[in-house]
LOLUMLUM-277739 format. One record per residue (C-alpha): x, y, z. Coordinates in Angstrom, 3 decimals, padded with zeros to 6 digits. Example, Ala and Ser with C-alpha at 12.3 -4.5 7.8 and 13.67 -1.06 7.14 Angstrom:
px = 012.300, py = -004.500, pz = 007.800;
px = 013.670, py = -001.060, pz = 007.140;
This chain:
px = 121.387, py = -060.355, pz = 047.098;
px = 121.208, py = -057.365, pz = 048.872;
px = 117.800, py = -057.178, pz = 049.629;
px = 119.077, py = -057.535, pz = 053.385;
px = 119.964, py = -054.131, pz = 053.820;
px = 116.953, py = -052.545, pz = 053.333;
px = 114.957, py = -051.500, pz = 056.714;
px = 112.376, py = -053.907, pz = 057.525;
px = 109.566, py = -051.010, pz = 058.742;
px = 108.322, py = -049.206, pz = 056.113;
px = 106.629, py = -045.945, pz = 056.118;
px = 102.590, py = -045.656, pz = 055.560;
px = 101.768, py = -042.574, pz = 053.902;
px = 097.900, py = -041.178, pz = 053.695;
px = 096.061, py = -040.121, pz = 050.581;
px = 096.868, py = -036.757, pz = 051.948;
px = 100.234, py = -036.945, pz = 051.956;
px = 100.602, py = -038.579, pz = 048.557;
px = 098.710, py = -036.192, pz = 046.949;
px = 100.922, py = -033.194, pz = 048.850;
px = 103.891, py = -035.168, pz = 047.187;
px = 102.271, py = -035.018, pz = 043.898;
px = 102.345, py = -031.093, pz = 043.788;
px = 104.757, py = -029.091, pz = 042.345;
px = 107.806, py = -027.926, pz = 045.167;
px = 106.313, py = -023.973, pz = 043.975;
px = 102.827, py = -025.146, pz = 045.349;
px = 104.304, py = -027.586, pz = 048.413;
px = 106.034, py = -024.421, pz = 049.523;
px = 103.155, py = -022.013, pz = 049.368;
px = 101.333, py = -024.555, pz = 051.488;
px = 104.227, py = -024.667, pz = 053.817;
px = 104.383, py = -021.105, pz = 054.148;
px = 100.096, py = -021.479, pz = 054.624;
px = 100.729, py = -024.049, pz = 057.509;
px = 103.570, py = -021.727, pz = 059.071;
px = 106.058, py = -024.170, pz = 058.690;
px = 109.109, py = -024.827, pz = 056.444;
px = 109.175, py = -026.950, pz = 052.801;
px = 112.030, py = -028.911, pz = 054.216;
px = 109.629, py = -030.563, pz = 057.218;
px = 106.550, py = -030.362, pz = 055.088;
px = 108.287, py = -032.922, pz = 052.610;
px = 109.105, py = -034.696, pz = 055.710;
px = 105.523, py = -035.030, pz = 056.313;
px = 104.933, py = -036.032, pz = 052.476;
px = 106.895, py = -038.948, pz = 053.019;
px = 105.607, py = -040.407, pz = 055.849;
px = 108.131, py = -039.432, pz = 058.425;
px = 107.552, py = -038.014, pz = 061.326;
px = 107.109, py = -034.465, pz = 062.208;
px = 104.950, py = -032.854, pz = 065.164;
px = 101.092, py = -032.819, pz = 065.407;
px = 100.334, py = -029.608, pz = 065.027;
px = 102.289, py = -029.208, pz = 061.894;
px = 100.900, py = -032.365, pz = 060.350;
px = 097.302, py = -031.030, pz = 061.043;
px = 097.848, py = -027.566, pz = 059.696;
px = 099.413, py = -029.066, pz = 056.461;
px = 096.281, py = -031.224, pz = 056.165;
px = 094.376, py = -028.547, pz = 056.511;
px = 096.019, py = -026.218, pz = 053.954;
px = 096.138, py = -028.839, pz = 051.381;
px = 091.926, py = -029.470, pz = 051.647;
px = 091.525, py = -025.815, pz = 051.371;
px = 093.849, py = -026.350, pz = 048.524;
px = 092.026, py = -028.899, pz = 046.828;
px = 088.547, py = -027.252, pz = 047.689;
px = 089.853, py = -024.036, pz = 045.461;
px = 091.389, py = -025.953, pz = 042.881;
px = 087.803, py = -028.256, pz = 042.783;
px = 085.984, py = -024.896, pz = 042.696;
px = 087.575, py = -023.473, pz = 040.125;
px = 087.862, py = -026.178, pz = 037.580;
């Protein structure tokens, strides 16, 4: 069994961030780029880890305004 050696915390990730994991890395980057931040600690933020507030709240708001257009347009 090594069932063990796995950490005991897991990480909680929102409805935000699973749909933010569910784009394509093309689109998570443009929203990275939207949120002034890099890919690399937006897909840190995708996965539940942590990043600073202000980054986390700008790629929450980049990925509503995302959604908005895409619900908009389709």
């Amino acid at each position: 069994m090594r069932g063990y050696q796995q950490s005991a915390v897991r990480s909680q990730v929102t409805e935000t961030q699973g749909a933010f994991r569910a784009l394509s890395r093309h689109r998570r980057t443009k929203l990275a780029r939207v949120a002034q931040t890099t890919l690399l600690k937006a897909d840190q933020w995708g996965r539940g880890d942590g990043v600073a507030a202000d980054v986390a709240i700008a790629l929450e708001g980049a990925l509503k305004a995302h959604q908005a257009k895409a619900a908009k347009k389709g």
